[in-house]
BAFI-3210 file (N, C-alpha, C; in Angstrom, 3 decimals, decimal comma, padded with zeros to 6 digits):
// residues 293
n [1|2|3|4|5|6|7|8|9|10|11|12|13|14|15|16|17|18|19|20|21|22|23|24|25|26|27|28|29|30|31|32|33|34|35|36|37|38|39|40|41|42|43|44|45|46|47|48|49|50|51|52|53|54|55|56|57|58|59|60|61|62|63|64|65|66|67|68|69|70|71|72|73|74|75|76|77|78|79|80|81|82|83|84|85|86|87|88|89|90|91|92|93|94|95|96|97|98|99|100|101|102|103|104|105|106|107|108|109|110|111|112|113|114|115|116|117|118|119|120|121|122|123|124|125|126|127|128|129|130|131|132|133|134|135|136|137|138|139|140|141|142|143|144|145|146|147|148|149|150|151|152|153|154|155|156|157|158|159|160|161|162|163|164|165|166|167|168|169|170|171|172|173|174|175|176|177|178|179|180|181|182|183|184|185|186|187|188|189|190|191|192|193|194|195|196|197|198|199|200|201|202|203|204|205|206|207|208|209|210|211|212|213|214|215|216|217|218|219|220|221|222|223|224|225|226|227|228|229|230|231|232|233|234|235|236|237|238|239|240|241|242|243|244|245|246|247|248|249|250|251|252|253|254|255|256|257|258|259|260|261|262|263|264|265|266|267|268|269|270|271|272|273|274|275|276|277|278|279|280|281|282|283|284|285|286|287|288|289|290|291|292|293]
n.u [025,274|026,256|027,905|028,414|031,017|031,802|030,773|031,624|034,558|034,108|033,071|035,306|036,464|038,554|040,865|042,166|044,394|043,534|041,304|039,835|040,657|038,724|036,601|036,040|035,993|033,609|031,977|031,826|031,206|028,685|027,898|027,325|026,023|024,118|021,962|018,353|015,124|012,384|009,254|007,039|006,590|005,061|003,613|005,326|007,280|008,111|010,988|012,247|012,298|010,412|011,285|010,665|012,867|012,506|013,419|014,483|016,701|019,206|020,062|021,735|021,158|021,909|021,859|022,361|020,604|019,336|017,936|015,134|015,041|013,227|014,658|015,632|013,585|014,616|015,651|015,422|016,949|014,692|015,027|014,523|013,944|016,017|016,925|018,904|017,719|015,021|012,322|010,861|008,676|006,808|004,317|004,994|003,943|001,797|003,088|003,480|006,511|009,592|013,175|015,742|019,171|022,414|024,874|028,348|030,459|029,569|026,821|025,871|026,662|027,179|024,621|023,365|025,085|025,511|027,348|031,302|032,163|033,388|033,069|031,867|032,373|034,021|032,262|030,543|029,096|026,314|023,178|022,476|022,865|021,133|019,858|016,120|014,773|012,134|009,863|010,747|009,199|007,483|006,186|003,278|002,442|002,844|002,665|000,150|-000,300|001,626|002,839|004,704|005,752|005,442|006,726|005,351|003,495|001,735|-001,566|-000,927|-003,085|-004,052|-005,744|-005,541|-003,823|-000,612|001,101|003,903|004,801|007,300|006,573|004,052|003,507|001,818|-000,755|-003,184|-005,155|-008,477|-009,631|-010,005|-010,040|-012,657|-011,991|-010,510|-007,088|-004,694|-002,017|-000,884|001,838|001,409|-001,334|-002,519|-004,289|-006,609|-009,766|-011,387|-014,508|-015,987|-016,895|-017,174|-018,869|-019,189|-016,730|-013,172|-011,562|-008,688|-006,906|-004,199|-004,984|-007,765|-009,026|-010,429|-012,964|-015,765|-018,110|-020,933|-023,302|-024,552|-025,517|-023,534|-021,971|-020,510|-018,897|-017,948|-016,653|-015,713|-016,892|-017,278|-015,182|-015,903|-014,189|-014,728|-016,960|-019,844|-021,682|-025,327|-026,770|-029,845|-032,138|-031,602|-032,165|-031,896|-031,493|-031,506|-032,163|-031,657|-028,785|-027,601|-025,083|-025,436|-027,247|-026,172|-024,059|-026,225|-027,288|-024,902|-024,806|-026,569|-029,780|-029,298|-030,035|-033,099|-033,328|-032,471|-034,282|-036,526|-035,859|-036,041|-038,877|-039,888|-038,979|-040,066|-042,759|-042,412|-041,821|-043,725|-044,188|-045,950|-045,511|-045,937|-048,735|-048,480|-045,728|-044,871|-046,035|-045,087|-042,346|-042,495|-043,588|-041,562|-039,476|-040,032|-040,535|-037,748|-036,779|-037,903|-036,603]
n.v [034,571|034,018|032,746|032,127|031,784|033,660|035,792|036,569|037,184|039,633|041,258|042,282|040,106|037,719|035,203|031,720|031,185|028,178|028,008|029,873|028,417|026,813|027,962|029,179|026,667|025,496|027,269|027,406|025,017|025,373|026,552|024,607|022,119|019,584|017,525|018,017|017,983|018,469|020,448|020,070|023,150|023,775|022,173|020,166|019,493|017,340|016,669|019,223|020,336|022,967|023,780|023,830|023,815|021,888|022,556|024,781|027,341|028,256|031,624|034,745|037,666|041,241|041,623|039,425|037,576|034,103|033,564|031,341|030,780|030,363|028,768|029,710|029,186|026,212|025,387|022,147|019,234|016,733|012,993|010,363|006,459|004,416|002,208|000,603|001,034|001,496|003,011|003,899|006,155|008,936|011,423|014,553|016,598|019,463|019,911|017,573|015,502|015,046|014,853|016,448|016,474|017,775|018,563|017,851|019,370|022,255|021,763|022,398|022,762|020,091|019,307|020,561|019,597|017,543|014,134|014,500|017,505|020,313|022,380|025,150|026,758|027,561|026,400|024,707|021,632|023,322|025,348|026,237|023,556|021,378|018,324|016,423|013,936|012,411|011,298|010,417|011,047|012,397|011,515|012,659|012,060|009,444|005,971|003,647|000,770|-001,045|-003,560|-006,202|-008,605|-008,566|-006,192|-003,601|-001,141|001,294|003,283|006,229|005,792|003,502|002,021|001,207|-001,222|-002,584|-005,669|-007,608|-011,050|-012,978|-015,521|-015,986|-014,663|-012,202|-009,261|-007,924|-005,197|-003,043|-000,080|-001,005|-003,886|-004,207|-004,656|-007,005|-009,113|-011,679|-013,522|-016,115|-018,498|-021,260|-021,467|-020,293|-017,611|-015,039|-013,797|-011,364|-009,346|-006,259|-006,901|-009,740|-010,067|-011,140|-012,956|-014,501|-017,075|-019,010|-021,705|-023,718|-026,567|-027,036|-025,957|-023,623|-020,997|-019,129|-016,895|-015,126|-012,224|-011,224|-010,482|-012,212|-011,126|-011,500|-010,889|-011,318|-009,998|-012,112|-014,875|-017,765|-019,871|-023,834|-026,439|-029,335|-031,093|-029,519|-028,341|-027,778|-025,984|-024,327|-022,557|-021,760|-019,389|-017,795|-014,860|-014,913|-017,002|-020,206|-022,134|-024,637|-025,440|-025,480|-026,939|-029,090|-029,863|-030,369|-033,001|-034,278|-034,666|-034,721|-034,821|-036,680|-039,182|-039,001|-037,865|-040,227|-042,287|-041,296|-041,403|-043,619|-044,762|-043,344|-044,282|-046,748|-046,275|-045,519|-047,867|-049,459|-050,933|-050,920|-049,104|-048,070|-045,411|-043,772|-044,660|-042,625|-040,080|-039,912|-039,715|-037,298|-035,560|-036,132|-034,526|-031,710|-031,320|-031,294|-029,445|-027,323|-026,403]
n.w [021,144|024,097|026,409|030,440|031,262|028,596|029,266|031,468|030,918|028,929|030,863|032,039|033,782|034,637|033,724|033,321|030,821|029,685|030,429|028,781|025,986|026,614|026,492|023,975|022,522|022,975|022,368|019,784|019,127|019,844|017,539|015,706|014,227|014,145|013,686|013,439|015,383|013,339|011,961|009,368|007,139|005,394|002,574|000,443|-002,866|-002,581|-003,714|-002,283|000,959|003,214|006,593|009,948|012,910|015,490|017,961|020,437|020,563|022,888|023,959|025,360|026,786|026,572|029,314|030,303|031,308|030,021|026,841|025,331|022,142|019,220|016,088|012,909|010,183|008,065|004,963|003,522|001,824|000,290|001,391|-000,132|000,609|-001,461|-004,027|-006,165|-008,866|-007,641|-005,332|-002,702|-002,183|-000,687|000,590|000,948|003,372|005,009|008,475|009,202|010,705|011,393|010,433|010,239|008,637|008,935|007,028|006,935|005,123|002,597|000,721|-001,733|-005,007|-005,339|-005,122|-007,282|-009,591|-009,141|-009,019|-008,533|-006,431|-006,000|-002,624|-002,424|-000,684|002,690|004,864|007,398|008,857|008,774|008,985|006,439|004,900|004,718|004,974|004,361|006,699|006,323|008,880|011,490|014,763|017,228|020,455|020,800|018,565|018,271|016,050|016,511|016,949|015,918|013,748|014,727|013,543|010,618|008,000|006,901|004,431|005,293|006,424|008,175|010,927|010,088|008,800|006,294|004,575|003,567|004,092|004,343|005,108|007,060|006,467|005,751|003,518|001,440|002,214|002,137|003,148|003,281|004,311|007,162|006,789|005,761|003,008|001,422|000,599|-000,209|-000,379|-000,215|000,683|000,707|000,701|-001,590|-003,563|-001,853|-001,762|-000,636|-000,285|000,637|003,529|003,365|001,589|-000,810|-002,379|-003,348|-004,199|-004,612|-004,488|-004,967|-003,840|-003,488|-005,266|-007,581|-006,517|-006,158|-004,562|-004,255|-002,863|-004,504|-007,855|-010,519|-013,026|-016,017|-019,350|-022,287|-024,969|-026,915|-026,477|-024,231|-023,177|-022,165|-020,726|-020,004|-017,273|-016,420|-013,787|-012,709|-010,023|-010,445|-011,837|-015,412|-017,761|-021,217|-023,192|-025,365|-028,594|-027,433|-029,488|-032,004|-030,762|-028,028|-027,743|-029,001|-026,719|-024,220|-025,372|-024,592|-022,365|-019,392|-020,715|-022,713|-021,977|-022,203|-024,619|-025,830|-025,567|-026,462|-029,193|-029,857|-029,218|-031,074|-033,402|-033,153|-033,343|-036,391|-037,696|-037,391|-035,606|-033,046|-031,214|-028,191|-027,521|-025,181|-023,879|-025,773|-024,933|-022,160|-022,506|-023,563|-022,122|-020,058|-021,485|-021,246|-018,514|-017,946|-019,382|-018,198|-016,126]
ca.u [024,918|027,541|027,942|028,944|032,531|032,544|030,154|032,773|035,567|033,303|033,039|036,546|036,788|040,125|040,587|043,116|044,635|042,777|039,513|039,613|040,203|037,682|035,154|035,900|035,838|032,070|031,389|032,203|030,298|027,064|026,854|027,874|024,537|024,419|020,838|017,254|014,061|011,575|008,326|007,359|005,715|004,700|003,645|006,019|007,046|009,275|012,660|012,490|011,168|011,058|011,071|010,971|013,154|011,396|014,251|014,797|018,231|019,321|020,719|021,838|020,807|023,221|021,953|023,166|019,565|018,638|016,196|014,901|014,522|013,202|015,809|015,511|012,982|015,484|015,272|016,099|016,621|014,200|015,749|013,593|014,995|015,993|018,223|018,555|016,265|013,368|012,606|009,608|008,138|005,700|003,758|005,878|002,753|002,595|002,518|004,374|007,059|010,895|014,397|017,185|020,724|023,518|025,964|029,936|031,081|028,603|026,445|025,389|027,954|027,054|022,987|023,292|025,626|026,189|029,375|031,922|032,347|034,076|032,446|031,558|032,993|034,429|031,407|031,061|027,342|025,521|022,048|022,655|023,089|020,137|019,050|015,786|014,073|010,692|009,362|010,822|008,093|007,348|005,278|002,058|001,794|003,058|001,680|-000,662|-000,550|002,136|002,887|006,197|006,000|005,600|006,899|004,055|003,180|000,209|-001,361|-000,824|-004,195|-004,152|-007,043|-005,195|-001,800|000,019|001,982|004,618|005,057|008,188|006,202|002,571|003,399|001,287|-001,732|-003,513|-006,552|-008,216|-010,819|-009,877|-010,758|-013,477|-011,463|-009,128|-006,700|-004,023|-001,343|-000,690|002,327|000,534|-003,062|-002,510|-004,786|-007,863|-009,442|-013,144|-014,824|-017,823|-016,977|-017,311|-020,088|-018,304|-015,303|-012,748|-010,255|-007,781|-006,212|-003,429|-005,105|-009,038|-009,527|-011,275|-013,869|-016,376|-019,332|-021,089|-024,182|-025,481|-025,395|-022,939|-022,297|-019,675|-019,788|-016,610|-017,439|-015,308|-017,218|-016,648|-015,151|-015,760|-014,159|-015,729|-018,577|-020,895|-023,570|-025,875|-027,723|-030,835|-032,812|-030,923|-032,549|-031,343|-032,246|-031,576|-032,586|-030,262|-028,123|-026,939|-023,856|-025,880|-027,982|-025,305|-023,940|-027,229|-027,229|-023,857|-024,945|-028,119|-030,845|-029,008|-030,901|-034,217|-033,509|-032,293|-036,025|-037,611|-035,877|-036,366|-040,272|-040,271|-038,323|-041,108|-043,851|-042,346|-041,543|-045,507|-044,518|-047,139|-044,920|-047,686|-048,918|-048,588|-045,052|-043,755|-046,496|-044,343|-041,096|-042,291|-043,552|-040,176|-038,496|-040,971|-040,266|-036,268|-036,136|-038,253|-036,043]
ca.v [033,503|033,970|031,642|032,585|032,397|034,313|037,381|037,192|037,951|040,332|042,352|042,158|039,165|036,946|033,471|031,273|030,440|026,626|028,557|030,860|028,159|025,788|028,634|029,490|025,823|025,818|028,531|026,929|024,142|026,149|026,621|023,122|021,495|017,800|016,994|018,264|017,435|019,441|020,131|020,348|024,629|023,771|020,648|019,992|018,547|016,351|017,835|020,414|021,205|024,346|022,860|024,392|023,512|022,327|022,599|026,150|027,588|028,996|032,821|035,424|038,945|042,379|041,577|037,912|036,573|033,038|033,152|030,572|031,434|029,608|028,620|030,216|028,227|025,873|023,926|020,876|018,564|015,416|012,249|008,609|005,582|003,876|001,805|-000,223|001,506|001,616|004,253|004,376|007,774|009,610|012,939|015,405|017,686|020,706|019,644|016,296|015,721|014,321|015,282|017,327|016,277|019,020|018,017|018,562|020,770|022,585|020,718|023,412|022,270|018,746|018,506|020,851|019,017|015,556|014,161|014,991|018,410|021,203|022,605|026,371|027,817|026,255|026,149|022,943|021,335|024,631|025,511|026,036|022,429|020,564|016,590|016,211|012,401|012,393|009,615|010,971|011,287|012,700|010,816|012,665|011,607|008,154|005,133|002,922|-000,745|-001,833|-004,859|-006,610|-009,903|-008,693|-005,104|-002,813|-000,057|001,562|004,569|006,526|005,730|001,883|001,758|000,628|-001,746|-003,784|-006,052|-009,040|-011,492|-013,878|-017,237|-015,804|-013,962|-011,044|-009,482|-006,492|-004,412|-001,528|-000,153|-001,952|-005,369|-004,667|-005,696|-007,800|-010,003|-012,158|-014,176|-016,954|-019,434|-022,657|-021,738|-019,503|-016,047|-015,158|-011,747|-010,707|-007,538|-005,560|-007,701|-011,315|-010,505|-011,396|-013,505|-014,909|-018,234|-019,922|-022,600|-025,345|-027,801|-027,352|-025,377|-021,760|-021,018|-017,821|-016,718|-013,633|-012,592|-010,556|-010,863|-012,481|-010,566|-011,962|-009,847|-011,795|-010,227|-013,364|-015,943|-018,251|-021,904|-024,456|-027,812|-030,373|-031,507|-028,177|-028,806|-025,807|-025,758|-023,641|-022,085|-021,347|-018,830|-017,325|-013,989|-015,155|-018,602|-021,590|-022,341|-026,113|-025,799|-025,408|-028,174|-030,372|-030,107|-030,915|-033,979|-035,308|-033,900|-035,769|-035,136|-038,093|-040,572|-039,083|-037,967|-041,519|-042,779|-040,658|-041,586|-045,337|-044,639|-042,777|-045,867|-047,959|-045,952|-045,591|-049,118|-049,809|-052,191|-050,948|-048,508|-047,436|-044,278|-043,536|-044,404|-041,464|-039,018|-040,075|-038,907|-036,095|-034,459|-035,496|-033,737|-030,522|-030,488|-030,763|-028,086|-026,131|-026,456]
ca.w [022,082|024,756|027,335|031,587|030,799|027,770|029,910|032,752|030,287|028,605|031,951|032,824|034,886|034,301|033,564|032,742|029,220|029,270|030,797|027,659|024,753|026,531|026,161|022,626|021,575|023,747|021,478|018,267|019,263|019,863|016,113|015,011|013,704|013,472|013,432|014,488|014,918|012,327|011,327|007,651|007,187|003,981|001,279|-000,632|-004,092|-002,537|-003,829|-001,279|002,010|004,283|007,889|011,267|013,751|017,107|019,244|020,492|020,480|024,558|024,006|026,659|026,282|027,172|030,177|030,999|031,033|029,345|026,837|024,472|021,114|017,768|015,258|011,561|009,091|006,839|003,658|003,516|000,119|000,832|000,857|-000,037|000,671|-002,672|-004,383|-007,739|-009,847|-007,353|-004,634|-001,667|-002,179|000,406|000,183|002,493|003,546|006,186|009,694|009,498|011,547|010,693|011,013|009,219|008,987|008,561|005,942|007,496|004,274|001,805|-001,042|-003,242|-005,922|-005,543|-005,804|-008,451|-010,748|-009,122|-009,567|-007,532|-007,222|-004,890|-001,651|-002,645|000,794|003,759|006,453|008,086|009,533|008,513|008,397|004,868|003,915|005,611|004,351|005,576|006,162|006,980|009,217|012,611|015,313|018,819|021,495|020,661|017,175|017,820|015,498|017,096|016,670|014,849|013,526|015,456|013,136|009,398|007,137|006,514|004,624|005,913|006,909|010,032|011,384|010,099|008,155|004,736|005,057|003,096|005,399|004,068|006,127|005,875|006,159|005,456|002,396|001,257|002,459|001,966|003,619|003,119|005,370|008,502|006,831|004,673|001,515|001,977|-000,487|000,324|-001,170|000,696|000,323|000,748|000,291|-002,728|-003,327|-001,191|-001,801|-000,027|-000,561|001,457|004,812|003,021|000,713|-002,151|-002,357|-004,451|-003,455|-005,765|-003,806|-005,335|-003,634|-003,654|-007,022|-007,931|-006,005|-006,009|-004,019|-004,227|-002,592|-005,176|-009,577|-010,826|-014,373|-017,086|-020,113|-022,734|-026,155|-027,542|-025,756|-023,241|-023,784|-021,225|-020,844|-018,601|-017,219|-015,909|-013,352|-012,455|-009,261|-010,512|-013,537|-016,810|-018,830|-022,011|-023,417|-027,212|-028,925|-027,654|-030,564|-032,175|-029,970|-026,901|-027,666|-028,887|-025,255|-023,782|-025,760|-024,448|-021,248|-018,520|-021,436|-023,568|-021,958|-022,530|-026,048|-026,812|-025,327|-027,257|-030,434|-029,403|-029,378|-032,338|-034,628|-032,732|-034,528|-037,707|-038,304|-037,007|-034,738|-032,169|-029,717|-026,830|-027,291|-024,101|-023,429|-026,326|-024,358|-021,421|-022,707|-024,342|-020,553|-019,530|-021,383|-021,085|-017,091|-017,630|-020,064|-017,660|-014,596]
c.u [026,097|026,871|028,153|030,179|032,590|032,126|030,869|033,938|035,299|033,677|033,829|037,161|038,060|039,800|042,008|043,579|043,703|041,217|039,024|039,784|039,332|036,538|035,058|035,927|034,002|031,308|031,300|031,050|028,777|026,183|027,363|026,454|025,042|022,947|019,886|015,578|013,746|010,106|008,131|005,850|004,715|004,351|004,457|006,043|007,539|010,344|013,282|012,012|011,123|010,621|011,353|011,140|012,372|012,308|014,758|016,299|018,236|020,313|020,607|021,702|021,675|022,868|022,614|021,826|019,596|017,513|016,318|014,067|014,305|014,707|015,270|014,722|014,692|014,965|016,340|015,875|015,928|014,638|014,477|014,143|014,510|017,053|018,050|017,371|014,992|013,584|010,884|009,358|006,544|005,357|004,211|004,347|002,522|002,422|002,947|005,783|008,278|012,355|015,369|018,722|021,796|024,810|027,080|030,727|029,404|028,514|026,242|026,067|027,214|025,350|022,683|023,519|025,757|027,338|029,874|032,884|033,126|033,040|032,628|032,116|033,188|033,328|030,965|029,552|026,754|024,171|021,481|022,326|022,403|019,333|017,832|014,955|012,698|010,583|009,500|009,317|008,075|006,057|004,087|001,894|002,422|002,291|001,432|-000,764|000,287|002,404|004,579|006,405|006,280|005,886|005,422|004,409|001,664|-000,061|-001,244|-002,397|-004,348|-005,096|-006,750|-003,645|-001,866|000,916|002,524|005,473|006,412|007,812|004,710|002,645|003,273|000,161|-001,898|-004,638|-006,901|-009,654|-011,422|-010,402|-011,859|-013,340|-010,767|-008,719|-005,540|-003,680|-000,455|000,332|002,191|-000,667|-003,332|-003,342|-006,217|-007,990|-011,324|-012,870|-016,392|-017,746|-017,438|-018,412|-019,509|-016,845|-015,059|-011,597|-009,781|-006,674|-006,040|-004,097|-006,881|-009,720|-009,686|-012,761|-014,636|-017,861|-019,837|-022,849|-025,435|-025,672|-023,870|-022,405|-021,045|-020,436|-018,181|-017,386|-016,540|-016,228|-016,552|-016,229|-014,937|-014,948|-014,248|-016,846|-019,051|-022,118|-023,968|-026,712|-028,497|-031,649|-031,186|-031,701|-031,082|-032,026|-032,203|-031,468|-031,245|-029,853|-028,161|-025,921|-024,459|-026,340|-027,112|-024,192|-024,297|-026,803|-025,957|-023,970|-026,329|-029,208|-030,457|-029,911|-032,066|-034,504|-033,305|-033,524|-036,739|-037,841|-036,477|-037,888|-040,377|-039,716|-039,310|-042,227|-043,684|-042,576|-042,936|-045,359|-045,153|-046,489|-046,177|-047,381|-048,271|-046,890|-043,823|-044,515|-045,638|-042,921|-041,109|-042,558|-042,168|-039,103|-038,665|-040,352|-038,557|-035,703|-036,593|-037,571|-034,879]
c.v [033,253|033,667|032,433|033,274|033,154|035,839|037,814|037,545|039,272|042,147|042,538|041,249|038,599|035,905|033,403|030,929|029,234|027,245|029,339|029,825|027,151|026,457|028,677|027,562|025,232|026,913|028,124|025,780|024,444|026,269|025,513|022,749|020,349|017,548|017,870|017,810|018,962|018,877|020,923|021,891|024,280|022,332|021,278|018,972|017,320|015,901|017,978|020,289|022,227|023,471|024,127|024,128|023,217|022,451|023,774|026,486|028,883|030,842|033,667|036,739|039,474|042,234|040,322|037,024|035,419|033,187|032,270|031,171|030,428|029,917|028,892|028,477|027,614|025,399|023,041|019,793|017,435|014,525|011,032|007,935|005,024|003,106|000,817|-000,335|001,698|002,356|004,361|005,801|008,237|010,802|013,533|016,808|018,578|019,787|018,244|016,227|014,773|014,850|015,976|017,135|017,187|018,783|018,706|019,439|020,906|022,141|021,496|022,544|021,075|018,612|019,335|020,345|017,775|015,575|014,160|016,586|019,555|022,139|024,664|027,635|026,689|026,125|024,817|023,146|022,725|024,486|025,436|024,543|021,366|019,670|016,632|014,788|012,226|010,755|009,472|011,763|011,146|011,834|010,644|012,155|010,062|006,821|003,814|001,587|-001,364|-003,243|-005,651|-007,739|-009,270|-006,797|-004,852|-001,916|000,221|003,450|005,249|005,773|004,029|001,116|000,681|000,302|-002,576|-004,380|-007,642|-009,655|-012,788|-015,600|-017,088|-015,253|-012,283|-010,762|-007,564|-005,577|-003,073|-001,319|-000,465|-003,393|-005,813|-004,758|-006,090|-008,657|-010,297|-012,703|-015,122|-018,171|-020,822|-022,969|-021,145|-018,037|-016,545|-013,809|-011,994|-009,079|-007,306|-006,615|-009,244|-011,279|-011,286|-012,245|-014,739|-016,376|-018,627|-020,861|-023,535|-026,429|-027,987|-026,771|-023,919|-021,795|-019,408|-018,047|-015,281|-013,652|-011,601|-011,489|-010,964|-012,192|-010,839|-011,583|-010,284|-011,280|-011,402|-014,878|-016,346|-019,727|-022,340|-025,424|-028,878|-030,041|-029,896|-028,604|-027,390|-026,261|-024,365|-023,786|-021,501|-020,964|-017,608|-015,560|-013,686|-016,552|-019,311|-021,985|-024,160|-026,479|-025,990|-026,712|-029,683|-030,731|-030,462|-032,206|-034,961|-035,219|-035,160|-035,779|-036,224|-039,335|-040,853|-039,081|-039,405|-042,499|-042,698|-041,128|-043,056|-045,609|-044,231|-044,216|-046,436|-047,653|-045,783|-046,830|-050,051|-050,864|-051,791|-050,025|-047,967|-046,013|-043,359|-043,300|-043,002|-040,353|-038,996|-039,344|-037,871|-035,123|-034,579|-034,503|-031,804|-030,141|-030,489|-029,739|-027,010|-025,304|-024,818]
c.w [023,014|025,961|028,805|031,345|030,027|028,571|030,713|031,806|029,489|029,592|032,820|034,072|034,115|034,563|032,898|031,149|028,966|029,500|029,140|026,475|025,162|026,172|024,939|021,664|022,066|022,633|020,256|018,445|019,042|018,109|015,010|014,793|013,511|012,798|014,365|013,895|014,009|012,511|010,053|007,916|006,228|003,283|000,521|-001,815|-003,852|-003,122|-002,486|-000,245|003,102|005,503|009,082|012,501|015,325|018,372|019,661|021,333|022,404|023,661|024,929|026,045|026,326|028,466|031,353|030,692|029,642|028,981|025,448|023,250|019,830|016,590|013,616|010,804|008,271|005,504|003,591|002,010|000,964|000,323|001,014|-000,158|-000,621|-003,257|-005,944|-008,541|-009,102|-006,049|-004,084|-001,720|-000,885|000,594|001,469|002,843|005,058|007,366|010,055|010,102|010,639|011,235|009,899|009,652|008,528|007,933|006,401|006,208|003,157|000,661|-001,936|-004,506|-006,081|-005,915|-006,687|-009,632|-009,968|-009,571|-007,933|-007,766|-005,724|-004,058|-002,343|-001,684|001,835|005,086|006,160|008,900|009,290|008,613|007,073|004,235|004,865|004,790|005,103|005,320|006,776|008,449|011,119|013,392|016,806|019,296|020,929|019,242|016,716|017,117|016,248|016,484|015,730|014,978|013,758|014,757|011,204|008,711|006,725|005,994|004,713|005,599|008,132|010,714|011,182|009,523|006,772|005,293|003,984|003,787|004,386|005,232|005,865|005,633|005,670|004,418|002,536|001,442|002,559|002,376|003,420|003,951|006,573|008,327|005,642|003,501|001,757|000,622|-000,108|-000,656|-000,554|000,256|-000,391|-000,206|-000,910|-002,515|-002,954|-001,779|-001,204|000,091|000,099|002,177|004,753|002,073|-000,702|-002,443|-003,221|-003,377|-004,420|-004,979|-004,740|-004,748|-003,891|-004,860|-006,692|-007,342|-006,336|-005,514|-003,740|-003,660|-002,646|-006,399|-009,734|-012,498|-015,291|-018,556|-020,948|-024,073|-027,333|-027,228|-025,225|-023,630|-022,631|-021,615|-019,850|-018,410|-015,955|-014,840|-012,317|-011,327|-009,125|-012,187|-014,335|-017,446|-020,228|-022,512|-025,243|-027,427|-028,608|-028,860|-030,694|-030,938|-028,747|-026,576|-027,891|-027,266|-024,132|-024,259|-025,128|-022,759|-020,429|-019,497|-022,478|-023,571|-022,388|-024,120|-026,440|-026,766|-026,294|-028,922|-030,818|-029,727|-030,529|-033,545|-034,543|-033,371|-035,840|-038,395|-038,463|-036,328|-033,631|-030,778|-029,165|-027,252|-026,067|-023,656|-024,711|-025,863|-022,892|-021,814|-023,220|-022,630|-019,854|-019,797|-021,531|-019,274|-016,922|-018,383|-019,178|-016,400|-015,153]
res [x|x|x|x|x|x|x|x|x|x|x|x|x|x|x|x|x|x|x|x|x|x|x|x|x|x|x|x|x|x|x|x|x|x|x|x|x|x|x|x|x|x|x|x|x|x|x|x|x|x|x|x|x|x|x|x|x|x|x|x|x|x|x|x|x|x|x|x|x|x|x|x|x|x|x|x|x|x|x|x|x|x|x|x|x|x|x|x|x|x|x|x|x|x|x|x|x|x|x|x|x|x|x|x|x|x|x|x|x|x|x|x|x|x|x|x|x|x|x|x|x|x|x|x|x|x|x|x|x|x|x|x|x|x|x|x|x|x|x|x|x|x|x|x|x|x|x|x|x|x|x|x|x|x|x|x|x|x|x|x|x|x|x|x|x|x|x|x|x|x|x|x|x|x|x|x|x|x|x|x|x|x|x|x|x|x|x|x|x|x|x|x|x|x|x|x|x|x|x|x|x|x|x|x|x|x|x|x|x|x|x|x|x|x|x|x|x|x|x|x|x|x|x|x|x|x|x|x|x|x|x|x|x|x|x|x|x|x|x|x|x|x|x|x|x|x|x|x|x|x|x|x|x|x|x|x|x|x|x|x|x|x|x|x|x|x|x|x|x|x|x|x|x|x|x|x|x|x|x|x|x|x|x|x|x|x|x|x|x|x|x|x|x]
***
């Protein structure tokens, strides 16, 4: 890869002493590596990854001509950001885009054994010894719509995010919306599923809420224990005989009043003091249309 100056000394032209070590330190330079973009050839395990340079290296023929040429496939060790025991991981897969950094003496030695350990030979930024970090990205495959107020991870496309916000919390979507669940400072956890059919609230201040706008199916093979007062807007059927316990809950429950009628009428005929017929056929249909409800 020889430069003007080095072709005119080449072909017997002359130059000065400073002309001649500015070329040869021009020259040295040429195969200095700091950094380049990449794209990934291959999926990887995310270890490793072979990458291929997108920046094409200028070289002059025997004739003088400039021509642009691709730069040798590398591998690069993949790095994830991480720190005190925990570590963001992301599937390195072909055709993704990123960057490779060129380590100033050679790692071999070192990501073999860790530690601290001695450079194997003296080359400096090499091809050889290429970090690479995913996440680096050209124009055309730039991500669309980010979020300038709260940390996301997402996916390219935006469909599924998790986004923390530093006064809104946590919040999570998948589908562009159609599940959603949140974790809200104030208001506590929300979560809807299938575009609101279904949803859950637990708010500190207004209670537990749920609404669904299908079956509602609870399946505890311990049972369930309530405590407080229950009120059902609809039918209550069973699909095995109401028990004592059931009934003794009724009883402390809105049918108290009628059962205590009923018993009231019934004393009144035992004792034969003359209770009306009529008013224990009365409490008996009442309590025929509130069991039926």
């Amino acid at each position: 890869m020889l430069d003007l100056r080095e072709r005119i000394l080449e072909l017997g032209g002359t130059a000065d002493f400073e002309e001649i070590i500015r070329a040869a330190i021009h020259a040295e330079n040429r195969n200095t590596y700091t950094m380049l973009p990449v794209t990934i050839t291959k999926d990887s395990d995310g270890k490793k990854a072979m990458l291929q340079p997108t920046v094409k290296a200028q070289v002059r023929d025997a004739d003088g001509n400039l021509k642009h040429v691709d730069l040798p496939e590398v591998e690069g060790i993949v790095h994830f950001m991480g720190g005190g025991g925990m570590t963001a991981t992301f599937p390195i897969k072909q055709g993704g885009e990123g960057m490779v950094l060129f380590a100033s003496r050679a790692i071999d030695a070192w990501h073999q054994s860790g530690g601290s350990q001695q450079a194997v030979d003296t080359r400096s930024h090499h091809l050889s010894d290429g970090i690479f970090l995913p996440g680096l990205r050209s124009q055309p495959r730039d991500l669309k719509d980010i979020n300038t107020e709260a940390a996301e991870t997402r996916t390219d496309d935006g469909k599924h995010k998790t986004s923390v916000h530093p006064k809104n919390g946590v919040a999570v979507s998948v589908e562009d919306g159609k599940h959603t669940m949140a974790w809200h400072p104030e208001n506590g956890i929300a979560a809807s599923v299938d575009g609101g059919k279904h949803t859950l609230n637990l708010n500190p201040a207004a209670g537990i809420s749920m609404k669904t706008a299908m079956k509602l199916a609870i399946d505890a093979t311990s049972g369930i224990d309530m405590k407080g007062a229950l009120g059902v807007d609809g039918k209550i059927t069973s699909s095995q005989p109401i028990g004592a316990g059931v009934l003794q809950g009724i009883l402390q429950g809105g049918l108290g009043a009628v059962i205590g009628a009923m018993m009231t009428a019934a004393l009144f005929a035992a004792s034969g003091a003359g209770a009306p017929r009529d008013g224990i056929q009365t409490v008996r249909y009442a309590l025929a249309a509130l069991w039926s409800r």
